[in-house]
Backbone bond lengths (Angstrom), bond angles and torsions (degrees), N, CA, C in turn:
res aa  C-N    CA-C-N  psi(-1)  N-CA   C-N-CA  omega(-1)  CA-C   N-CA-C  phi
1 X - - - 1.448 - - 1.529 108.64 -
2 X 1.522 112.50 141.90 1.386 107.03 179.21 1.450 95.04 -115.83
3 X 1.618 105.34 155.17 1.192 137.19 176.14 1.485 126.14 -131.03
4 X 1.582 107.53 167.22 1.365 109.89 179.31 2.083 102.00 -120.08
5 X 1.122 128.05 133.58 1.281 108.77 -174.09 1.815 82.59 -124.68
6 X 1.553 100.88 147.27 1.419 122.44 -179.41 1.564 100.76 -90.55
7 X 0.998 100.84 142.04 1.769 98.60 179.36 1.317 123.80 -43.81
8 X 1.541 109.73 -51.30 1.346 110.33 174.23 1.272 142.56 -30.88
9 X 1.983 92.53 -40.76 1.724 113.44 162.20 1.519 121.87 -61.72
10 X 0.959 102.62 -27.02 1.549 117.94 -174.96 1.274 103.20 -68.66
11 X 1.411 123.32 -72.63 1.380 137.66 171.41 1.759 125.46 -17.04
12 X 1.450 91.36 -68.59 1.318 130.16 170.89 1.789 126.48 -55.79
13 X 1.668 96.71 -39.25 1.618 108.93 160.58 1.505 102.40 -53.47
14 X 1.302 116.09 -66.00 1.532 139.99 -156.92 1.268 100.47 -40.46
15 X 1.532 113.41 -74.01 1.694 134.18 178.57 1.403 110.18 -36.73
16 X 1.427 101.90 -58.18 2.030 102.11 -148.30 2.173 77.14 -116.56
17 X 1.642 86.49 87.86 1.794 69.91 169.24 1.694 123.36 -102.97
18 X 1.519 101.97 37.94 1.523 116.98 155.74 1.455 123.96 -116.24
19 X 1.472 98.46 16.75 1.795 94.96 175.43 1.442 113.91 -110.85
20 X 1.407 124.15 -158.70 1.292 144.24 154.07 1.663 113.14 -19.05
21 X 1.305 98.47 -71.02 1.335 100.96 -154.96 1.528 94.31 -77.02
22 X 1.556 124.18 -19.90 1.601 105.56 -169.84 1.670 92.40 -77.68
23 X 1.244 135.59 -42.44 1.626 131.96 170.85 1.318 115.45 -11.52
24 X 1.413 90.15 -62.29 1.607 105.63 -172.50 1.633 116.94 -82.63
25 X 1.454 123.17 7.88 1.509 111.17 158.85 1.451 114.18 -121.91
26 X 1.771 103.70 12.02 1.372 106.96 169.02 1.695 98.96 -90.90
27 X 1.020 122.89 -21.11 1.554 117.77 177.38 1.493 121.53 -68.16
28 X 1.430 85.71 -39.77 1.622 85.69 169.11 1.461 121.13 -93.07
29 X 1.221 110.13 2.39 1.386 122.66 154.67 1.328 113.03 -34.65
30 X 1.572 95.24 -71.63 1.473 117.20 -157.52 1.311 106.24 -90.70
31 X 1.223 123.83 19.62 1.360 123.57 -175.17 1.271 126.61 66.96
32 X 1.332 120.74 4.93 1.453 119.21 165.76 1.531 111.53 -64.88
33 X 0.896 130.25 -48.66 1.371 139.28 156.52 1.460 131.62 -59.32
34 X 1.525 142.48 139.01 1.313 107.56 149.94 1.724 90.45 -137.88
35 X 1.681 90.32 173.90 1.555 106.03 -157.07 1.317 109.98 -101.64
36 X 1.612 144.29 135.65 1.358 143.57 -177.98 1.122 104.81 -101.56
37 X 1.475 114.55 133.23 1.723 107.28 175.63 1.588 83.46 -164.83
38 X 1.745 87.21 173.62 1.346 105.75 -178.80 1.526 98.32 -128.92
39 X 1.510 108.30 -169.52 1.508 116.01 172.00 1.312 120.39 -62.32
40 X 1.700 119.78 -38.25 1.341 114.44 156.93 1.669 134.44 -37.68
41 X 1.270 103.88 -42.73 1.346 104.71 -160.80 1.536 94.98 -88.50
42 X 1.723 101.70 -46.08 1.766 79.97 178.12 1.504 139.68 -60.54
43 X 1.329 113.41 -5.48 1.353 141.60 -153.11 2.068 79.05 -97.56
44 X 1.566 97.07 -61.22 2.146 88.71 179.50 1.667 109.97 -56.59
45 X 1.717 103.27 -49.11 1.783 84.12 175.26 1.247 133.91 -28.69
46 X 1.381 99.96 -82.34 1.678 115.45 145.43 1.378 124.08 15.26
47 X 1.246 106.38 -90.93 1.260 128.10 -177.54 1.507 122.36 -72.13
48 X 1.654 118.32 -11.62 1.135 120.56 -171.25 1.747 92.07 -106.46
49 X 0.951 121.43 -31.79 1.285 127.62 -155.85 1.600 101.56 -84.95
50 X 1.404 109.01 -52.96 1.483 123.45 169.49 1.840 115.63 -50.65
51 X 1.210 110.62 -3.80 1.616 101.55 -163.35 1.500 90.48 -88.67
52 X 1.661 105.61 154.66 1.240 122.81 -171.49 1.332 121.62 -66.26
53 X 1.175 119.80 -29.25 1.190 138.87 179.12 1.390 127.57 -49.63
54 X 2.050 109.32 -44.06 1.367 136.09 165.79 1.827 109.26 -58.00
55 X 1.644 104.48 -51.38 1.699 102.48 175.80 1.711 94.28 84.71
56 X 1.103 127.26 37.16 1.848 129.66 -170.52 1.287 86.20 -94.60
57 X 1.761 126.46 134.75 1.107 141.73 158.13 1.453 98.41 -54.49
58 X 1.581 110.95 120.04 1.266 114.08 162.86 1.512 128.62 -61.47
59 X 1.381 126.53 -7.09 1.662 113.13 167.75 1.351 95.31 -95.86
60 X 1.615 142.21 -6.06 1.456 124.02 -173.56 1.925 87.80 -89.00
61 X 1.047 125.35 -43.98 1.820 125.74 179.64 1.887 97.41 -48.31
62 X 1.207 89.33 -41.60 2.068 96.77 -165.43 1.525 90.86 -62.03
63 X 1.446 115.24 -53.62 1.575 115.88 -159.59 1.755 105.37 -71.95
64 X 1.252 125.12 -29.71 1.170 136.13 -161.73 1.780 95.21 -71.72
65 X 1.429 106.83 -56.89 1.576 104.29 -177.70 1.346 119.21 -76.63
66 X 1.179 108.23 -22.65 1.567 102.52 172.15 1.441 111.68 -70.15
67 X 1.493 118.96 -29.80 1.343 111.95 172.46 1.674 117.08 -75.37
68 X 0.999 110.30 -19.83 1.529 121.01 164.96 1.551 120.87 -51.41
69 X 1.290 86.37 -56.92 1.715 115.65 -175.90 1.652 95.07 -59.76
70 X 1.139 126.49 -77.86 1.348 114.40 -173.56 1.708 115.53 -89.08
71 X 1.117 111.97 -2.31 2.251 89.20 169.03 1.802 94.12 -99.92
72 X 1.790 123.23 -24.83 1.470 87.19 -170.52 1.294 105.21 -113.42
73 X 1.326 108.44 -156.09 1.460 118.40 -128.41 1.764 98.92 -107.01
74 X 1.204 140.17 124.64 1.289 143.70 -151.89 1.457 117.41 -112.45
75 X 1.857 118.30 94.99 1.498 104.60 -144.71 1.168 97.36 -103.40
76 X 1.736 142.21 134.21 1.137 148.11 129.87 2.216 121.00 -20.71
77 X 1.276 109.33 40.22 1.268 106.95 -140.67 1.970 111.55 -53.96
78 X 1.093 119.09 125.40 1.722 115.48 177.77 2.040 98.94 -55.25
79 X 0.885 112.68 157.96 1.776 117.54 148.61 1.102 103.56 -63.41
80 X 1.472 101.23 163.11 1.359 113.09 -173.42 1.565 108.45 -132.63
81 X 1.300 121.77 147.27 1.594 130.55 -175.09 1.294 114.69 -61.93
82 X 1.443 108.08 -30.19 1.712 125.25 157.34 1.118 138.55 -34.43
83 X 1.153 126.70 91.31 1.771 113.59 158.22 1.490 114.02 -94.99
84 X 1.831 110.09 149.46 1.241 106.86 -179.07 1.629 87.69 -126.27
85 X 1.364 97.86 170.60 1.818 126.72 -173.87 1.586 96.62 -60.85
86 X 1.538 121.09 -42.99 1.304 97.75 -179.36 1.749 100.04 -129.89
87 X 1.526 109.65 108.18 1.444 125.05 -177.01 1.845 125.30 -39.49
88 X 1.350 98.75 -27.63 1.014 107.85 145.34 2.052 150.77 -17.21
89 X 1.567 73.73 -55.55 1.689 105.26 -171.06 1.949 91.54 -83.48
90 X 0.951 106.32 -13.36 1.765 97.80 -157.67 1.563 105.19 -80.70
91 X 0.933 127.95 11.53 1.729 126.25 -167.14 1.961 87.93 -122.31
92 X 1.248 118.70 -27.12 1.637 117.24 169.22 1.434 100.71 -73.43
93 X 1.600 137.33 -48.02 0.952 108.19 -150.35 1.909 91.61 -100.63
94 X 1.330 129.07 2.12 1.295 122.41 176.83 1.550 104.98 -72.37
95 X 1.715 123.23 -26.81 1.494 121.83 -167.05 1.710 93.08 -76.35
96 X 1.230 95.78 -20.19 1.748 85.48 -152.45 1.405 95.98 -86.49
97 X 1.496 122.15 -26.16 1.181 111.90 172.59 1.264 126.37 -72.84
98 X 1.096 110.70 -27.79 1.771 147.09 -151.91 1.944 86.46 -81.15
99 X 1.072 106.59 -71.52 1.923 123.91 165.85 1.654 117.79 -52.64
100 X 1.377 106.78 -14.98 1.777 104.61 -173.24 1.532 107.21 41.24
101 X 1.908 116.99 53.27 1.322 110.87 -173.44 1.667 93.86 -71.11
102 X 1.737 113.76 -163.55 1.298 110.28 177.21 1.632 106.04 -112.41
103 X 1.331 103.75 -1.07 1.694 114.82 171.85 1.543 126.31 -162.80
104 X 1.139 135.01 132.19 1.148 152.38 157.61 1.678 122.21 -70.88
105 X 1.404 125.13 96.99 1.456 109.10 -178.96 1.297 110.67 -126.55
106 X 1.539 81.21 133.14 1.510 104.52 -169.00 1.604 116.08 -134.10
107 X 1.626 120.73 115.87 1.381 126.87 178.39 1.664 109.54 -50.98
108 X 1.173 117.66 7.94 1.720 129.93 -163.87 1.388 113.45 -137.38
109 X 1.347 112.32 49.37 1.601 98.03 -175.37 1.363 126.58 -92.98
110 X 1.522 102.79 13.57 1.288 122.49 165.12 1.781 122.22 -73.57
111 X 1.739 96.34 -18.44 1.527 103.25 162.94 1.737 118.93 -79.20
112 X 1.363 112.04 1.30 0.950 113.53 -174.99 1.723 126.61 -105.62
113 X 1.487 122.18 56.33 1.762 104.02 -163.61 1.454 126.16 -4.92
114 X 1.330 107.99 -43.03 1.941 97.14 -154.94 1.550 87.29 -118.33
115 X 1.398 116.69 163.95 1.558 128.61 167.88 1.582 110.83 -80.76
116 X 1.140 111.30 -5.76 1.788 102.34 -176.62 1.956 94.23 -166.29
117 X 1.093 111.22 144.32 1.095 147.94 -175.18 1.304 125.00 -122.36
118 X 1.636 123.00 84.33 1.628 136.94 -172.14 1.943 99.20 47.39
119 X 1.091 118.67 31.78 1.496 120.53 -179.98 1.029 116.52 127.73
120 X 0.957 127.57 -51.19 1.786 153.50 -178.28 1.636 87.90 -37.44
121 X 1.371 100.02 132.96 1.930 105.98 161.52 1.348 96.49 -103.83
122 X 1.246 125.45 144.84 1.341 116.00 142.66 1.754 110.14 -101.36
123 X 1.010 86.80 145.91 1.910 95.37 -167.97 1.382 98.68 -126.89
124 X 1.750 132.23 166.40 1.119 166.89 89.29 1.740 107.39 5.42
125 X 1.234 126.70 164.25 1.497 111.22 168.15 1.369 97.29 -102.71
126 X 1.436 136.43 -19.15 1.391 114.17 163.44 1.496 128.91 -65.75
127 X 1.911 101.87 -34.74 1.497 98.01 159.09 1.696 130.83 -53.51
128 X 0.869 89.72 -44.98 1.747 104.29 168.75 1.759 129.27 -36.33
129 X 1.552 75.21 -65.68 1.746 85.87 175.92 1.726 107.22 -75.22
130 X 1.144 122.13 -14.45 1.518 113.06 175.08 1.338 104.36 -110.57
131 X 1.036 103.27 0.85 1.934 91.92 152.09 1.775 119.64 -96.07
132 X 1.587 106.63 -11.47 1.587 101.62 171.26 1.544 110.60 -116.70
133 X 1.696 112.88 13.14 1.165 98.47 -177.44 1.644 111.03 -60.94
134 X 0.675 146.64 -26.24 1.727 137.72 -164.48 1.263 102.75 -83.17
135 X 1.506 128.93 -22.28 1.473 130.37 154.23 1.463 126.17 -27.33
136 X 1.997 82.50 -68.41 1.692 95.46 -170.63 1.768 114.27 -68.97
């Protein structure tokens, strides 16, 4: 299954790696998952992940995107007819549209008006994982 993960999830895996969000980047760890992004987003990883503030061993950030870079999925993303409240968010939900992933997760789905987008869910990471539990 492909996905779009909002930074926040990312973040949040990292920190609390017995909750929700760490579930969901051990899946795509292991390849049960893989991740859609474009140059935008890797460019926010990057930059969000790298800030001093987090304290992230810089070869685990190095190793993390390089594994990005080659297991996921690399989207040419179109624009999108969409505007959201914080412009920000609009380059996550253009890959995901752009990819026809089957979910978007985002700790913020209050940046998002609608729950789904031409297919696209955007989910919660608890919604998430109980929408693929019968997967795993």
């Amino acid at each position: 299954m492909i996905i779009v993960l909002d930074t926040n999830v990312l973040i949040s895996g990292i920190i609390n790696p017995y909750g929700k969000t760490a579930t969901i980047l051990r899946l795509v760890a292991d390849g049960t998952m893989q991740l859609a992004y474009d140059l935008r987003i890797l460019a926010e990883y990057r930059d969000v992940l790298n800030r001093q503030k987090f304290n992230f061993a810089k070869e685990d950030v190095a190793s993390f995107l390089d594994q990005l870079e080659l297991e996921g999925l690399l989207v040419s993303a179109k624009p999108s007819k969409y505007r959201l409240p914080d412009p920000d968010d609009e380059p996550f939900l253009e890959v995901a549209l752009s990819a026809r992933v089957n979910a978007m997760v985002t700790g913020n789905k209050r940046h998002f008006q609608k729950k789904e987008y031409e297919g696209v869910k955007i989910v919660s990471p608890a919604e998430f994982l109980e929408m693929v539990k019968e997967q795993l």
